[in-house]
Each structure stands twice: as C-alpha cells, then as structure tokens.
C-alpha positions, 0 to 999 in steps of 0.5 A: 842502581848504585845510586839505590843504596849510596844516596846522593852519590849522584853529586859525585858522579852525576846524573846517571841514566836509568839502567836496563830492567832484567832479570832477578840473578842479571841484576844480582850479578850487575850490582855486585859487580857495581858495588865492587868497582865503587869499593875499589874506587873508594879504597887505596893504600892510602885512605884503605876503606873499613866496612864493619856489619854486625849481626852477619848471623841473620845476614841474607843470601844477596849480602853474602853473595855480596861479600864473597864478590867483594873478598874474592873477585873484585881485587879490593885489596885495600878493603878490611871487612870486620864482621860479627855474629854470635857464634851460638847461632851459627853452625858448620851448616849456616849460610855465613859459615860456609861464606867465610869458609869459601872467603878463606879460599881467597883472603886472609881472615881471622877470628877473634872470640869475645867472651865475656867481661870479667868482674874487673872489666865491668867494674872499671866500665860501671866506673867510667860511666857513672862514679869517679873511681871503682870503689865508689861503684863496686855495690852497683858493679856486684848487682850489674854483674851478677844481672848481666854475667859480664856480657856487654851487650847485657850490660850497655842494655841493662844501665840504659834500662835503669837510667830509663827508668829513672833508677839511675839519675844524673844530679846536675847540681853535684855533678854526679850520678845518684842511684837507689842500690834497693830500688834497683835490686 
C-alpha cells in the first residue's frame, strides 16, 4: 500500500506481502495510519523532515484527511508542513479552511500572506535574470510590472513566455540577453 505512492521503497524495507482487500473508508483509514508511521520513522529532531504541497486549495477529501491525521494524530513532531493556496479561492466554508481550523486544535500553525511584489522587487528579479544591474533593465521591468502587477506568478509566467517566444534572447557571443522593448509592447 505504501509502496503505491513512495516508489522503490521496497529496497528498503523489502519485499512485502500483498495487503488485505477491504473496504473503501478500512482502506483510508490503513493508509493514513501507514502513511503517518512512515513520517514518523523518517523525521527526527535531527534530520526533521519538510513536506511543502502547493496549490491545497483544490486539494481533495482523502489528502486532507491525510493531513489532519499527520498534524493531529500520528505524533510527528519533527515534521513541518508549509502549504499554500490562494486565499481568493478559499472561504470560511472551504474543505481546507475547516482543515486547518481543526488542525489549529492540535498544532501550531501560522500563516503568512504573500502579496504582491512591489516595483523594486520586480525590479531587482528582471536584474538578476536577464541584465547585470537594475538600471540597464528598468525599460523591461516598467513593462513586466505594469503586465503582471507584481504577482510572481505572473511574472515567472510572463518572461518564460517571452523567451518562448523568442522575445527575450540570450546572445552567446556577448554574454548577454538581447531583447526588442517595441516587439514585446
């Protein structure tokens, strides 16, 4: 059953026998219990174990499940879980909101909101991936800011998209990126 969703974990621990057939909620249950004693078994105040998940907002039933089992239930103190979801798309009423509410119960949990990047930020970001200083990029940072409004997202998106579509060009012989500001207006 673990070894459904941790392949090769078998070299591990070995071969193991096939499990049981039971029913749909016996089966949640096995796992989740499974799952949480392998946590545990893999995280210790040594080497604490760090599992990131993005995009909770459209996580289902059975990984939430799974995540109140793991903060609440399974002892795993040497586990830090950092998930994240848009805020726009989860209410009071959302399966994750009530989650966490029921996860706050039992461990500590903090939020942190990451707004957008202001113009300096996105300044100092276009730098760092495609001109040597701020200055030499600040015509290209204007145009990404005003596109993307400074959501990371947007912007990763956004220059991925114009070095796709060969609006951004790396010149091999200089060193350095070459791109048309007209062509990309």
């Amino acid at each position: 059953m673990l070894l459904d969703v941790v392949p090769r974990y078998d070299l591990i621990i070995g071969p193991q026998p096939p499990v049981d057939d039971v029913g749909i909620e016996e089966a949640r249950n096995r796992f989740n219990h499974v799952f949480a004693v392998f946590i545990s078994a893999v995280s210790h105040a040594s080497h604490p174990l760090v599992i990131f998940l993005d995009d909770l907002q459209w996580a289902d039933p059975g990984l939430l499940d799974l995540l109140e089992v793991l903060m609440c239930e399974s002892g795993s103190r040497n586990l830090l879980l950092v998930g994240a979801y848009r805020t726009n798309e989860v209410d009071d009423a959302h399966p994750l909101a009530r989650t966490i509410r029921r996860i706050q119960d039992h461990a500590q949990v903090h939020t942190l909101q990451l707004d957008n990047l202001q113009r300096d930020a996105v300044a100092e970001f276009v730098a760092d991936t495609l001109a040597p200083t701020v200055e030499l990029s600040a015509p290209l940072t204007d145009l990404v800011y005003r596109k993307t409004g400074g959501n990371a997202f947007f912007l990763r998106q956004f220059l991925g998209s114009l070095h796709d579509d060969g609006f951004l060009q790396f010149d091999r012989a200089d060193s350095r990126w070459r791109r048309d500001l007209e062509q990309i207006r």
